[in-house]
C-alpha positions in Angstrom: 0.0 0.0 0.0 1.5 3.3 -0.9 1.4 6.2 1.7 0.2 9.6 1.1 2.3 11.8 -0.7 3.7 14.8 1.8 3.6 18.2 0.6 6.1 20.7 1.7 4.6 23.8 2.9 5.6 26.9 1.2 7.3 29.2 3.1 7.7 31.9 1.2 4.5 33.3 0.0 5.0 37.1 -2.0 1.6 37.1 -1.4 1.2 37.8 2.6 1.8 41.2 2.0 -0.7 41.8 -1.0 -3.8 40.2 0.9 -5.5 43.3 1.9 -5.1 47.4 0.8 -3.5 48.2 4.1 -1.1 46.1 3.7 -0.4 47.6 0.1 -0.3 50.8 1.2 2.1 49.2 4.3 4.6 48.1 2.2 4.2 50.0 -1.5 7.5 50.8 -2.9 6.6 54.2 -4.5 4.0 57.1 -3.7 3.1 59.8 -5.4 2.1 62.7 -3.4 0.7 66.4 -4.0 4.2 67.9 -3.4 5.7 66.3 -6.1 3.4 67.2 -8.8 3.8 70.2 -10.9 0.5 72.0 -12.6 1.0 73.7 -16.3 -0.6 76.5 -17.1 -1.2 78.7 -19.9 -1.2 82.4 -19.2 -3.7 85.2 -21.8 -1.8 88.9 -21.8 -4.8 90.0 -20.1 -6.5 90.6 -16.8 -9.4 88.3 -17.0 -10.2 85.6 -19.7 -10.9 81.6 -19.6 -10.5 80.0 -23.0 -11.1 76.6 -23.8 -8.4 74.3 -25.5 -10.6 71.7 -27.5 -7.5 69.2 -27.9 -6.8 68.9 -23.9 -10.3 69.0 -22.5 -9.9 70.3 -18.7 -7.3 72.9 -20.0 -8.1 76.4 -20.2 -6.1 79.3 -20.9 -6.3 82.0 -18.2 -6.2 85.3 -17.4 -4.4 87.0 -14.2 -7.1 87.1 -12.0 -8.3 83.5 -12.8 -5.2 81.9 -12.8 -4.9 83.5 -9.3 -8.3 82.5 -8.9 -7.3 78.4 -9.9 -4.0 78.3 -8.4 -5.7 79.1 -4.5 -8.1 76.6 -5.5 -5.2 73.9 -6.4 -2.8 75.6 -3.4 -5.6 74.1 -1.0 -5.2 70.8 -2.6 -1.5 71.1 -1.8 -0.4 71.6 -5.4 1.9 74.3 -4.8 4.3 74.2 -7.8 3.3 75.9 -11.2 4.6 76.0 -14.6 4.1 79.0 -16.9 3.7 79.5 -20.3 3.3 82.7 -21.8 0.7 83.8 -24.7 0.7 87.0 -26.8 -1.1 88.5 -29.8 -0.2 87.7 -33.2 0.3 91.1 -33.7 3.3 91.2 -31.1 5.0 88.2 -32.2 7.9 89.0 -34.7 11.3 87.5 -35.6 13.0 87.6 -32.9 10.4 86.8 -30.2 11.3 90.0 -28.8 7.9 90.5 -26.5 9.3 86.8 -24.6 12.3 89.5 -23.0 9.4 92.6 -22.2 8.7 92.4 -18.1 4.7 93.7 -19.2 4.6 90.5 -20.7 1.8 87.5 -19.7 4.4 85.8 -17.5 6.4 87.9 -16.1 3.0 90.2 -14.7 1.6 86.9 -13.7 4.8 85.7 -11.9 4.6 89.7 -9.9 0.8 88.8 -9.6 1.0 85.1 -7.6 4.3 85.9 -6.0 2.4 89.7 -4.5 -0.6 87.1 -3.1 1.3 83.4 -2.2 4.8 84.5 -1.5 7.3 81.7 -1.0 4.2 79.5 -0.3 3.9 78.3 -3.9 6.7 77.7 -6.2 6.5 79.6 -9.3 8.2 77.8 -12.2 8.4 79.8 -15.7 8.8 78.6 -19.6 11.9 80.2 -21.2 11.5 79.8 -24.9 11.1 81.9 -28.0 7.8 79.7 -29.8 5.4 81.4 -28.3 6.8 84.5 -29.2 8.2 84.2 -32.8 6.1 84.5 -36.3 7.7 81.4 -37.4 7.2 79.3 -34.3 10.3 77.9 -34.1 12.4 78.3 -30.7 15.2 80.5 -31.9 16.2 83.2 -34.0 16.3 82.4 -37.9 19.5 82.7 -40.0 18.3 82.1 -43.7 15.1 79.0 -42.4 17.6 77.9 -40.3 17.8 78.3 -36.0 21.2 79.9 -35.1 21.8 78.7 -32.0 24.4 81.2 -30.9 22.3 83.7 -31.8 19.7 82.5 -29.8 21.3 82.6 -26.4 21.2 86.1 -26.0 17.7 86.8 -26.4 16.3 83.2 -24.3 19.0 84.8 -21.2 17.4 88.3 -21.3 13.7 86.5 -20.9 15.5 84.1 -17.8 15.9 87.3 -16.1 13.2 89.3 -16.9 11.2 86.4 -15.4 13.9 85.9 -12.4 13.2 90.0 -12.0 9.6 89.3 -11.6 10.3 86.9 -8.9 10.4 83.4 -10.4 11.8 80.8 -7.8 13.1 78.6 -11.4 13.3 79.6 -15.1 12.6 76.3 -17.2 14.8 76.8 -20.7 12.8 74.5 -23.0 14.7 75.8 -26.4 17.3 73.0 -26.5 19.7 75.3 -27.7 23.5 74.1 -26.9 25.0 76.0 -24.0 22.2 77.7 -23.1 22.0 76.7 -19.5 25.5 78.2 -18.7 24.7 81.6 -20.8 21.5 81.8 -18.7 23.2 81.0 -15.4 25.7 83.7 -16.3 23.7 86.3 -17.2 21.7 85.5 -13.9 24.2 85.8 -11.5 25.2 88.8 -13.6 22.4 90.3 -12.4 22.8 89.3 -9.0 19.8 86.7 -9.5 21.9 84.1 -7.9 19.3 82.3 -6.2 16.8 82.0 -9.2 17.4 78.0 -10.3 17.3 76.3 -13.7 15.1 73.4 -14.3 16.4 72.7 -17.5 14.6 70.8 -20.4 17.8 68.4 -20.6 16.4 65.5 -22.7 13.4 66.8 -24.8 12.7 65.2 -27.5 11.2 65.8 -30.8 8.0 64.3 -30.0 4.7 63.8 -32.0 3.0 64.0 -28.0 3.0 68.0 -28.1 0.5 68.6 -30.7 -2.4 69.6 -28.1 0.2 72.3 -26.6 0.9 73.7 -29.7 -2.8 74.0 -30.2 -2.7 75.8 -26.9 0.1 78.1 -27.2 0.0 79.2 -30.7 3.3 77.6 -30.5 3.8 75.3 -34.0 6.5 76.2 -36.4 4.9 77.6 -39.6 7.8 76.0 -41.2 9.8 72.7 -41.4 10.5 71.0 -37.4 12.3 71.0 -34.9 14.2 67.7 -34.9 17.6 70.0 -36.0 17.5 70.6 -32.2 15.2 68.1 -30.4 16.8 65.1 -29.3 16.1 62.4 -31.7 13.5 59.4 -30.0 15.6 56.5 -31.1 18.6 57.9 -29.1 19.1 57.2 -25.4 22.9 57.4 -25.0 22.6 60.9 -26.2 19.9 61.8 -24.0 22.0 61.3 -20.8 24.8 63.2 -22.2 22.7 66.4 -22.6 21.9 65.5 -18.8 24.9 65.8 -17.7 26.1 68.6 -19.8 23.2 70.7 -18.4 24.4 69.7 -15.3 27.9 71.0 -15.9 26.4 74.5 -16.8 24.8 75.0 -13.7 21.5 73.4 -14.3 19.6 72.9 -10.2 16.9 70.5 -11.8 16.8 68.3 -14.7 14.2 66.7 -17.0 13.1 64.5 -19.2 10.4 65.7 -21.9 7.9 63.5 -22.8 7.3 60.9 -20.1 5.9 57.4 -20.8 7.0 57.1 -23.7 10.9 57.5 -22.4 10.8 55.8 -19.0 13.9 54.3 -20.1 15.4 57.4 -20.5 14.5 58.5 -17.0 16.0 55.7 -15.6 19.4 56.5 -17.3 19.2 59.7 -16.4 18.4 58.7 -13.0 21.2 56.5 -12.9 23.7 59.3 -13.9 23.0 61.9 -11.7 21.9 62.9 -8.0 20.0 66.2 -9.1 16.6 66.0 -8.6 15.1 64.8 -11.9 11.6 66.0 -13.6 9.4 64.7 -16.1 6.7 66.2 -18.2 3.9 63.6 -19.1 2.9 66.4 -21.9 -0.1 67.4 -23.7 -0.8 64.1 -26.3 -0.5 62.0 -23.3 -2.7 63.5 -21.4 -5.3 64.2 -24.1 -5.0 60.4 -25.5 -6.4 59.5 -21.7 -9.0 62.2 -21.7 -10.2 60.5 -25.3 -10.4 56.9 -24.1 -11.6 57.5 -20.4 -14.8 59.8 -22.2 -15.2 56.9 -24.9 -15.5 54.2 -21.9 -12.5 52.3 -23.4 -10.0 53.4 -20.3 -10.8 53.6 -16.6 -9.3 57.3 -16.1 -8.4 57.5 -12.3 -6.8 53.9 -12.6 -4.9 55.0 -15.8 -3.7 58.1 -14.2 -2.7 57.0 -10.6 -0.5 53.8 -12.8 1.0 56.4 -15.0 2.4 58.4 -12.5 3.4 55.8 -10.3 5.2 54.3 -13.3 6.9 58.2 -13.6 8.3 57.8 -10.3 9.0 54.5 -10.0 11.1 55.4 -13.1 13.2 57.7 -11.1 11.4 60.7 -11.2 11.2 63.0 -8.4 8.8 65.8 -10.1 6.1 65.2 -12.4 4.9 68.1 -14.5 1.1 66.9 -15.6 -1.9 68.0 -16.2 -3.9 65.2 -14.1 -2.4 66.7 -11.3 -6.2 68.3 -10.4 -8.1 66.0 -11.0 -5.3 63.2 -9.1 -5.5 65.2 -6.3 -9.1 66.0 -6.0 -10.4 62.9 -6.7 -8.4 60.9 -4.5 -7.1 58.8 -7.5 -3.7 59.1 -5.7 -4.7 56.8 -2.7 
């Protein structure tokens, strides 16, 4: 008669610690919390205004008083990091971008604006590039269809400090010019800015993810692209190197531009440095969710909440998003 065969118990079972949500929570490798998210916004030269952007539904362009207005609002969420991008009229914008370096500008009299009402209780965070600003869209100055890069330093340093004059805690160079971060450090300290930081676009690539934000800041070339200057998407090597040599100019913060679609790269960059790193999980991320979760094809919150955990568990320390809102408020974070 044959006995019973004796099964070993297993002692190690992964699953102990997933059996119930506090437990989860007990033992969860990465959080995302309010403090680390950073909210974009896109500021009208005017007073007062809310526009609609069609392409990132959520989004509007704002005014002064209203972005006051939504940033209290998001401040009592404890989101207390903004981005800034600047709008102007089309009349305004001409080669040079020269309206980006005037302090009445949108940015710069909204930096004075929240800085007058939060002080140092919210982190004010500005754009420094000429797109916005130019009649041919691209992000420098033109030499013959073509951006000049050296040319270009000059005029993206003057709008670094007219923004660090306004009272911008960071300037955000987004241009990917070549030695722009040290020429803007310079003519900072210059200026005896010292203590206005650089979070530098360090690895931006040339992405088909921004085409909502260039709906939204009047922002796309009316010529050619910008992959002569963008980093290209198949390289990652590079990518770290432009990290480093940002770094090397003086750069406080770093970042990776877009973010799911280069976790990779984060986590290179990540690897090769011990400044605090960024992402930006841009607009065509964002508004590819906002499609799917209104069609019933995604389940937004749980979309969201796995897309920035993925962002951190990457290696990012910031995440510059436009869910941050609607993470926060809904308790899709938790």
């Amino acid at each position: 008669m044959n006995e019973p065969e004796i099964t070993r118990p297993r002692r190690v079972r992964p699953r102990r610690l997933r059996r119930h949500k506090t437990l989860r929570n007990l033992v969860a490798e990465t959080r995302v919390a309010p403090a680390s998210l950073i909210v974009p916004h896109f500021v009208l030269p005017a007073e007062r205004g809310r526009e609609a952007i069609p392409s990132m539904p959520g989004v509007e362009r704002l005014g002064r008083s209203d972005l006051l207005a939504r940033v209290e609002r998001d401040a009592g969420l404890g989101l207390r990091t903004v981005l800034l991008f600047g709008l102007t009229e089309e009349e305004r914008k001409d080669a040079s971008g020269s309206e980006s370096r005037s302090p009445g500008a949108a940015v710069p009299a909204a930096v004075r604006e929240l800085k007058r009402v939060f002080g140092d209780e919210l982190a004010v965070i500005t754009d420094v590039c000429l797109c916005a600003y130019t009649d041919h869209g691209h992000c420098g100055v033109l030499d013959r269809g073509t951006v000049d890069n050296d040319r270009s330093l000059a005029p993206l340093a003057s709008m670094a400090r007219v923004h660090g004059d306004a009272g911008a805690d960071l300037v955000a160079p987004s241009d990917m010019m070549d030695g722009r971060v040290a020429n803007i450090r310079d003519a900072l300290d210059r200026h005896g800015l010292t203590d206005v930081g650089i979070l530098s676009y360090a690895a931006k690539f040339a992405s088909a993810f921004y085409g909502p934000f260039r709906d939204a800041a009047g922002s796309a070339p009316g010529e050619g692209d910008r992959r002569g200057y963008q980093l290209d998407p198949r390289n990652g090597r590079e990518a770290v190197r432009e990290a480093l040599l940002d770094e090397e100019e003086g750069a406080d913060i770093l970042m990776v531009k877009p973010a799911l679609a280069y976790l990779d790269v984060v986590h290179r960059v990540r690897q090769a440095t011990r400044l605090p790193l960024a992402v930006y999980n841009v607009s065509g991320e964002y508004a590819a969710v906002k499609a799917a979760a209104e069609r019933g094809w995604l389940d937004e919150p749980q979309v969201v909440r796995e897309s920035l955990t993925a962002m951190r568990r990457a290696g990012a320390d910031l995440i510059i998003t436009y869910h941050a809102r609607d993470a926060v408020e809904g308790g899709w974070l938790r």
